[in-house]
N, C-alpha and C positions, 0 to 999 in steps of 0.2 A: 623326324629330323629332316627327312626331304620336304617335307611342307615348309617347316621354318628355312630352310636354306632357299628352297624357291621364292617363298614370301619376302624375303629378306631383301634378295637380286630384284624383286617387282619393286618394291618398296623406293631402293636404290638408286634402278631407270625413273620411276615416276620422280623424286625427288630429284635426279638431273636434269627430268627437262624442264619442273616448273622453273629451276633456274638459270636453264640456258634459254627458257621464253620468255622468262622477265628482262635478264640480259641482252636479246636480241630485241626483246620491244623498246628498252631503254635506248640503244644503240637505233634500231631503225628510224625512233619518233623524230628524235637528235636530227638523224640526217634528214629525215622528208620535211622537218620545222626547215633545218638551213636553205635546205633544195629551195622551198616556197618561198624564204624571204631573199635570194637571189633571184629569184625568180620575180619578182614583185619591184625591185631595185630594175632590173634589167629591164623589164614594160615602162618601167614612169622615166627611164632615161630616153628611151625610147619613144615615147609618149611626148617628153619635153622635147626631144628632138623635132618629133612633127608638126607640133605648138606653132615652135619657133620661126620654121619654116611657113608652112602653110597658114596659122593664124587659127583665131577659136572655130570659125569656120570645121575646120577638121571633127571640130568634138562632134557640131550637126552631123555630119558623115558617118561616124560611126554611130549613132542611134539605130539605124538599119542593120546594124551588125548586132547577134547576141554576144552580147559583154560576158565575157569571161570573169572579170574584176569592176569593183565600182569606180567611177571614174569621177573627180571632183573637181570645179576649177575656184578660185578662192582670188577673190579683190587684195589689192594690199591693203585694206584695214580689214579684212575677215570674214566679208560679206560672199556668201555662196554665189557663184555668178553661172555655175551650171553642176546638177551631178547627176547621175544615168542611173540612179534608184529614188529617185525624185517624183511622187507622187501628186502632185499638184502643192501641194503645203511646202510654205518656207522652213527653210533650215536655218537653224539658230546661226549666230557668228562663229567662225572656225577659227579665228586669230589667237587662241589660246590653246589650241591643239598643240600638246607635243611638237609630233612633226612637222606640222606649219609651222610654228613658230622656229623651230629651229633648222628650217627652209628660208624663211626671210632674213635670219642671221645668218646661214654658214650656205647656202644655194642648195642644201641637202640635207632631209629630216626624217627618222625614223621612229614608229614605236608598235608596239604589241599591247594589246588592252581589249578589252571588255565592250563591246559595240552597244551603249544603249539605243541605239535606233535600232539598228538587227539583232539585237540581245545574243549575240554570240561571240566568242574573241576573235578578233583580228590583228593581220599582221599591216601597218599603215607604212606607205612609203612618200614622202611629197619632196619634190623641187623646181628652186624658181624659176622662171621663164625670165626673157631678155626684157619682155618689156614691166620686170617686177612683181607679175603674178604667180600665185604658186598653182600648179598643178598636184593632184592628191589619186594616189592609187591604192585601194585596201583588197584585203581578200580574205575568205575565212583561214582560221590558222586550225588545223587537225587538233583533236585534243589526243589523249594519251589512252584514253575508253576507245574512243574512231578509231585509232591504229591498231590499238589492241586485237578488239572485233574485227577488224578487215584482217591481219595476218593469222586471227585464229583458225579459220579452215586449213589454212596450211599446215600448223602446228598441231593441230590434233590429228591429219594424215600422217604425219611425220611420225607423233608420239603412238600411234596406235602400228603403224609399221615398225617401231621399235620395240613396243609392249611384245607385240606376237614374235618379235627374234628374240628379243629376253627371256619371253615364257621357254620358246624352245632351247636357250643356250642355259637355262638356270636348269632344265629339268636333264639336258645331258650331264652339268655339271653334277646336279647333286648324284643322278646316280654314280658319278664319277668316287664323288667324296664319300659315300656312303656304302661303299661296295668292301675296302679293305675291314670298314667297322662291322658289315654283317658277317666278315669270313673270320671275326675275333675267334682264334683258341681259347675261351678261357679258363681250360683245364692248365693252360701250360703259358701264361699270358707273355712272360718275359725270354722265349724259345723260340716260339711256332709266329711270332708275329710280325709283317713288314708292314706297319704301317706310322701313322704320325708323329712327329716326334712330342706334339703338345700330350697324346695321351699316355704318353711315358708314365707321367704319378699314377694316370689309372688304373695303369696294365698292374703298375707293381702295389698297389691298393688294392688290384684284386685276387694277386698273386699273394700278398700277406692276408688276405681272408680265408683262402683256398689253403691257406699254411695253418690258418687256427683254425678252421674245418676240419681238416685232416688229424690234427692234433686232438680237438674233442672227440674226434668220432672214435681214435683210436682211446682215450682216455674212457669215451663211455664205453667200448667194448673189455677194454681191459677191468674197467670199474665191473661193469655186466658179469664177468667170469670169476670175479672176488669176491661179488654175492654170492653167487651159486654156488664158489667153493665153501663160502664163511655160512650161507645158511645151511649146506649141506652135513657140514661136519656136527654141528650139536644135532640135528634131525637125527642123523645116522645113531649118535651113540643113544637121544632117547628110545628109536624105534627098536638098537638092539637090544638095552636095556629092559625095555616093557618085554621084547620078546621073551627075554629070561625069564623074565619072571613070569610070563604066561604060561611056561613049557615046565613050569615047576620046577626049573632048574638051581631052583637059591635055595639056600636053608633059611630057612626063616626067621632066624637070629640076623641074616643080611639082608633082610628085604629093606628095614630101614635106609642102610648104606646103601640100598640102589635107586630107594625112592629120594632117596638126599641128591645120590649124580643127575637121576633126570630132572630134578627142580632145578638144580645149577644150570644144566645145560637149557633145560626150558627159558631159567632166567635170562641166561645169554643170549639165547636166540631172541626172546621181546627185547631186550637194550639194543641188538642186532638193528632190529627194525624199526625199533625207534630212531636210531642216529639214521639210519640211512630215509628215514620219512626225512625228518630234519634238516639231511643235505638237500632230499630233490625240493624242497621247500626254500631255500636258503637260494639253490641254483636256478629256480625258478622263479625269484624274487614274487613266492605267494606268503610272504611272511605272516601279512593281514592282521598286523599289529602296530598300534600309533605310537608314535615317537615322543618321548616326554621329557623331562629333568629328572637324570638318576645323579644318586649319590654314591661314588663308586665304593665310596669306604662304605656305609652302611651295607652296602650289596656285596661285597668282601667278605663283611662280618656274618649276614647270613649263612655266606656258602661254605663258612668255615665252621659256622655250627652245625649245617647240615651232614659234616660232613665228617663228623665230630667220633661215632663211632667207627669209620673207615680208616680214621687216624691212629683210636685205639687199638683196632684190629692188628696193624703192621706196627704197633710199637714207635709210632711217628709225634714228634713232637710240632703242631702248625700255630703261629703265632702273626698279631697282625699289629702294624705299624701305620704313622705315618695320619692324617689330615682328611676333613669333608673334602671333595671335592666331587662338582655336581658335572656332568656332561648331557648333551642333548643325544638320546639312542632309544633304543628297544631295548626295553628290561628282561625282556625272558631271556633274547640272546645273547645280550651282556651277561647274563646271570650262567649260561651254557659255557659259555666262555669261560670264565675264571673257574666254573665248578671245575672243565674238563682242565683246564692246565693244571688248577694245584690239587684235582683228583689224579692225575698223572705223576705231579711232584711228590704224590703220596705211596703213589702203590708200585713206583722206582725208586725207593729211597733204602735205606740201608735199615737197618733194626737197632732202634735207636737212634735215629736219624733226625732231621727235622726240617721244615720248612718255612719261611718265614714272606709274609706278602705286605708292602709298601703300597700302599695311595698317598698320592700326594700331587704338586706339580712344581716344576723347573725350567731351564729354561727353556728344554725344549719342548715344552706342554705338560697338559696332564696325563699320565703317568698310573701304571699299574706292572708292578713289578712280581714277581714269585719267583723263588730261589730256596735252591731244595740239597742238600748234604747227600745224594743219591749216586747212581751207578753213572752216569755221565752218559755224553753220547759221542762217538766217535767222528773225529773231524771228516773225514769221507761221506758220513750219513747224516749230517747236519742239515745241508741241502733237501734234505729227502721224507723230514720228520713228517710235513704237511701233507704229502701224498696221503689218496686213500689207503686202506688196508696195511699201511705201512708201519713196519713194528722194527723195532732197533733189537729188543729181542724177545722174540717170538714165543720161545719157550715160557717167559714168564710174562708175558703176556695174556694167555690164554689162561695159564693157570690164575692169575690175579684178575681175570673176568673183562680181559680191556678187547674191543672191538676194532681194534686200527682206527676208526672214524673219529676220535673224539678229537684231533686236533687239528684233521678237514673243516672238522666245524668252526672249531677256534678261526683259521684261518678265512671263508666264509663272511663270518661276522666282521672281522677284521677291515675287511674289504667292503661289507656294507655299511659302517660306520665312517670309512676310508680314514681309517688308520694306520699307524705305522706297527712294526714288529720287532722286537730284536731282538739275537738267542746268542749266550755265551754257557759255552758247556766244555768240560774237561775230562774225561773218562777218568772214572774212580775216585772224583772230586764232587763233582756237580753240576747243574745246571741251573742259568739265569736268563727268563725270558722274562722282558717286556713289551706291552702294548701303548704306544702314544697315540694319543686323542690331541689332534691339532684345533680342535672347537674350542671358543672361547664361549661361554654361556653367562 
């Protein structure tokens, strides 16, 4: 950050003075072009002054002098009658010069132009004489490269004694600016901080990260101690189990009834680990499954065949409704999804009870509804269904073989598909959840 803030300030200087050097060369050219052709006006009035006086005579006299300006004297019809870069060769007629000519009309003539005899520009100034002759004084005119190049040593001492204060005033600055950003708290971003007001969102962007930080970690510790509790408990009753039965403590008429408890409890503990492989998979989006066109009703109707003697086990009547409808998802999770909800609808329902599951779509998408004639859940714990290990009640939970995870998962998927949710439940009536899929396929 202190590189870019010094680079920036270099940048800055340098970009101000190319344009306070263009500015000052435009403004100086300006004035030394005026200066010269005042300057130029001033000689030839002058010049004519001494004409007039002394006579052409004068012009001989100044040959002995080095001429500053070229000096021309011009017949009235145009004829060169003398001029002091005069090389032995005649000069063309001048009576269609610019400034001659508008010398014999007004006593006073000016121009600027392009010298083909000294192929450079000049500034030309001529006026009449009393006895009708015009006198001519030119001189080179500076171009705007000549100025340039002549004020450039000054402008680049100037600009390098700037650069070296800039360097030094950018580098106290940045440490300036960059000193409250390196003392950031941020453990505590929106407390312990006095600094800019621009980093305000940031502070609190990373005070809401430090928030859902803290919230996973405690989530995955809590999560951590609910394994340990939920593997521990079926471990404990197989290990006391086999113990029995090693220590020949069972009559042998109940060995079966004990090899029956540790298969349950065996079986629990694999579904155990299975949902829980499934969430770190789910939270770890290592799914590693392509995404295709499912038909939720077909995928419905499997998982109600599957599911077919669980239903008859509890005396549960489960029935299905409703329309193809295709959605873009992952099949297996789709497929975890409805098993766990209307496996749930199943094994809280009453005796005798029944459940009934809708595909379809409306207006507000497609649609996968389960609603179940079951024990309900209590409006305090509605909120709370989706947590891990979370059971509404415990006791028949465990006995009907449920792991708390199955509707983490639900929720999970939910969220990978980015879907909607929605749960209406009544204690002693029932429960209705739906899943909306906003994808149009």
């Amino acid at each position: 950050m202190r590189k870019k803030i010094q680079s920036s300030m270099l940048l800055v200087v340098l970009t101000t003075l190319a344009i306070a050097y263009a500015i000052t060369l435009f403004f100086v050219y300006g004035r030394v072009r005026t200066l010269a052709e005042e300057d130029v006006r001033y000689e030839t009035e002058y010049l004519a002054a001494a004409l007039n006086i002394s006579g052409e005579g004068f012009l001989q006299e100044m040959d002995a002098v080095e001429p500053g300006s070229r000096l021309t004297l011009i017949d009235t019809d145009g004829t060169v009658l003398y001029d002091s870069e005069e090389h032995g060769e005649p000069l063309e007629n001048h009576g269609d010069r610019p400034e001659v000519r508008a010398a014999f009309e007004h006593g006073i003539g000016q121009d600027a132009r392009r010298s083909d005899t000294l192929r450079q520009d000049m500034f030309y100034c001529a006026e009449r004489l009393s006895d009708g002759k015009v006198i001519r004084i030119s001189k080179p005119v500076r171009s705007v490269l000549f100025t340039a190049l002549e004020i450039l040593p000054v402008m680049l001492l100037i600009g390098a004694l700037m650069l070296a204060f800039a360097a030094y005033v950018a580098n106290q600055q940045a440490e300036h600016l960059v000193e409250p950003i390196n003392h950031l708290d941020l453990d505590d971003p929106l407390n312990n901080n006095d600094t800019y007001e621009e980093l305000t969102p940031l502070l609190h962007r990373i005070d809401e990260q430090n928030r859902a930080k803290d919230a996973l970690a405690d989530m995955r510790k809590e999560f951590s101690a609910n394994v340990s509790h939920e593997l521990k408990t079926p471990l404990t009753s197989i290990s006391g189990y086999a113990e029995i039965i090693r220590d020949g403590l069972v009559k042998p008429e109940d060995i079966s009834n004990f090899s029956d408890r540790i298969y349950k409890e065996a079986n629990r503990l694999v579904n155990l680990i299975n949902d829980i492989m499934k969430l770190s998979r789910l939270d770890e989006n290592k799914i590693g499954l392509d995404w295709e066109n499912v038909n939720l009703y077909a995928l419905a109707r499997e998982v109600i065949q599957r599911l077919g003697p669980r239903a008859a086990e509890f005396d549960v009547r489960v029935t299905l409704s409703g329309e193809d409808c295709t959605i873009r998802g992952i099949r297996q999770v789709l497929d975890e999804m409805i098993y766990n909800i209307v496996e749930n609808a199943i094994k809280y329902n009453k005796k005798g009870g029944s459940v009934e599951v809708w595909v379809g779509k409306d207006i507000s998408g497609k649609k996968l509804v389960v609603s179940d004639t079951g024990i309900g859940i209590p409006e305090a714990e509605q909120n709370r269904i989706f947590e891990r290990f979370y059971r509404v009640d415990k006791s028949r939970s465990k006995e009907r073989g449920g792991t708390g995870l199955g509707l983490s998962i639900v929720k999970h998927g939910i969220e990978l598909h980015h879907a909607r949710i929605s749960l209406h439940s009544e204690l002693g009536v029932g429960t209705t959840i739906g899943i909306i899929f906003n994808e149009d396929v």
